[in-house]
Backbone as a chain_set.jsonl record, in Angstrom:
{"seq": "XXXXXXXXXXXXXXXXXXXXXXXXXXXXXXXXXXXXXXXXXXXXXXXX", "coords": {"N": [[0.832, -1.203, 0.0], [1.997, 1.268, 0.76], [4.245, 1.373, -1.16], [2.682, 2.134, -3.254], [1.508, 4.837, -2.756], [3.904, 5.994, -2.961], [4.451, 5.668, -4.966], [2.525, 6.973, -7.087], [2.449, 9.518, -5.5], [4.838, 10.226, -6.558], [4.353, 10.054, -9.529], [2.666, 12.143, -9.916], [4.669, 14.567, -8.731], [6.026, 14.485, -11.148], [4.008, 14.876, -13.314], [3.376, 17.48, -12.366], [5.916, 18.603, -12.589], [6.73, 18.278, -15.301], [4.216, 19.698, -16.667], [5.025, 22.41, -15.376], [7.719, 22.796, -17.012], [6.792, 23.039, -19.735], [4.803, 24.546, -19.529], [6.805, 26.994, -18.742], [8.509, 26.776, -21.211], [6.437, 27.746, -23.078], [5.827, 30.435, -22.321], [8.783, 31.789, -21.84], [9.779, 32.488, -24.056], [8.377, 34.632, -25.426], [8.473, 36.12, -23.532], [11.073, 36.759, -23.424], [11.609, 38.326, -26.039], [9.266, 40.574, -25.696], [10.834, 42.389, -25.057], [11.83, 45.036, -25.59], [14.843, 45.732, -25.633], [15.3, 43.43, -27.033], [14.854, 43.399, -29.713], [17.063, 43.487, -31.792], [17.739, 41.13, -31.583], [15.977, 39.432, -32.497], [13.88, 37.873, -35.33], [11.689, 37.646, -34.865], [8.83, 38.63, -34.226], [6.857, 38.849, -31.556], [3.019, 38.89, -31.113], [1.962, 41.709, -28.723]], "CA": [[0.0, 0.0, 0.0], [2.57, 2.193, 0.765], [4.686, 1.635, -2.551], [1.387, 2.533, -4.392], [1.335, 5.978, -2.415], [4.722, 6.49, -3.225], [4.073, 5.4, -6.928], [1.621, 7.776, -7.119], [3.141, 11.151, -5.463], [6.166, 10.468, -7.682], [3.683, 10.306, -11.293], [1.795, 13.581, -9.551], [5.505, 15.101, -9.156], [6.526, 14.066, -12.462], [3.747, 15.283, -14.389], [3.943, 18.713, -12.212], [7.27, 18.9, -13.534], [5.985, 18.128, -16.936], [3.417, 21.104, -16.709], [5.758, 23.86, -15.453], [8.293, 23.367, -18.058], [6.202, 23.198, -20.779], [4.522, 26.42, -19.247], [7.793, 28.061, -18.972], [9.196, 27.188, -22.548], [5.888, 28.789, -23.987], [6.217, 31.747, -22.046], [9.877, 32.222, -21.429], [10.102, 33.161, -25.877], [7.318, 35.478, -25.29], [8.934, 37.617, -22.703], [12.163, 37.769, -23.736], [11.38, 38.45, -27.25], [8.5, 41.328, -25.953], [11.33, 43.439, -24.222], [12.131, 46.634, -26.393], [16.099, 45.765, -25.692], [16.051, 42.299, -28.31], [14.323, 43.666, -31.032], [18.054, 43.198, -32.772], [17.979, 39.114, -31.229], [15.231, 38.41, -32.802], [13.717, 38.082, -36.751], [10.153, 36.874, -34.974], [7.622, 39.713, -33.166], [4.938, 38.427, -30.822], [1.566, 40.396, -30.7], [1.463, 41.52, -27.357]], "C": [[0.868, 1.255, 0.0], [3.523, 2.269, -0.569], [3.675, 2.21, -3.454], [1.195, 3.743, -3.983], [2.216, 7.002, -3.105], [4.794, 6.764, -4.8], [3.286, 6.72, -7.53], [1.646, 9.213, -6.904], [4.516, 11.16, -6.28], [5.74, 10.626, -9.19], [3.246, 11.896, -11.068], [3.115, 14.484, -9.738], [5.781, 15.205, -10.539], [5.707, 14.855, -13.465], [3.189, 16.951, -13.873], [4.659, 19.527, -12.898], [6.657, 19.349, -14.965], [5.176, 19.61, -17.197], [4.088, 22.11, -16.366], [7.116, 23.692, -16.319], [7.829, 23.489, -19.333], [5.842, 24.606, -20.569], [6.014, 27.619, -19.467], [8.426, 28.215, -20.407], [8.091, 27.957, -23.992], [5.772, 30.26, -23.658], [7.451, 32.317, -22.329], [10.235, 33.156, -23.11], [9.326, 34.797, -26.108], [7.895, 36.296, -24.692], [9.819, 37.723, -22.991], [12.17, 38.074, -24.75], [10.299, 39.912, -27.156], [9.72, 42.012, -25.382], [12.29, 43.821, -25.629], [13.973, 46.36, -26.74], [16.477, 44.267, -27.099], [15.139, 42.446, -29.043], [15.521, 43.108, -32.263], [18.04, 41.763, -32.661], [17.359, 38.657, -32.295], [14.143, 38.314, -34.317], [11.664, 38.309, -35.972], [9.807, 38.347, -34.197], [6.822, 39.217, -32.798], [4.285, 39.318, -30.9], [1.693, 40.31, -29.293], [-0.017, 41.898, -26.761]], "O": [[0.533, 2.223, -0.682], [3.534, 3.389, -1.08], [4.068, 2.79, -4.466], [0.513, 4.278, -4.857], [1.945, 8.101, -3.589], [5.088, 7.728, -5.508], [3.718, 7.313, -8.518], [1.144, 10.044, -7.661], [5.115, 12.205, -6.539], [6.477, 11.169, -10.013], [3.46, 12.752, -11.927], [3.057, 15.232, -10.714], [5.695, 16.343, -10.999], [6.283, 15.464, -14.367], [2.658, 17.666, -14.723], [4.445, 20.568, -13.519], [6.279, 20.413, -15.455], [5.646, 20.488, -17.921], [3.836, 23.058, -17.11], [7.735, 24.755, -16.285], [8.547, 24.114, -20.113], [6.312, 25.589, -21.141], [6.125, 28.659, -20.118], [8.808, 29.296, -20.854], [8.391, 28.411, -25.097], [5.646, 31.148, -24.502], [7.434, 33.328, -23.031], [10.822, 34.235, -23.195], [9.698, 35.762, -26.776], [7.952, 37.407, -25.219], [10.089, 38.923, -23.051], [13.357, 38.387, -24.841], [10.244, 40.552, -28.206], [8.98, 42.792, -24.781], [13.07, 43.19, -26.343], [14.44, 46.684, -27.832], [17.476, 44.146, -27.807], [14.39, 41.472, -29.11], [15.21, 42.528, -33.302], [18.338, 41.128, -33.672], [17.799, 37.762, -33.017], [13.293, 39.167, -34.061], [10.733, 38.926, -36.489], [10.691, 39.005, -33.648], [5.858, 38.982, -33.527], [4.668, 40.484, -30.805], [1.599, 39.265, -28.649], [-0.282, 41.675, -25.58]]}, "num_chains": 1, "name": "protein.A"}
């Protein structure tokens, strides 16, 4: 019973994980790409 707890808060971690880097690698392009200073970085423009 207790391996099956553990089983279980380690998939819940895991697909935590999973959800905040996905979140961060669709944001993270977005913000540094809207700031005024890498206009020269970058070919792409987001709508903000």
């Amino acid at each position: 019973m207790r391996l099956i707890r553990t089983a279980l808060i380690v998939i819940v971690l895991l697909g935590a994980a999973w959800f905040a880097i996905r979140y961060v690698w669709e944001i993270l392009p977005i913000y540094i790409y809207s700031e005024p200073n890498a206009e020269m970085l970058t070919p792409v423009r987001f709508p903000c």
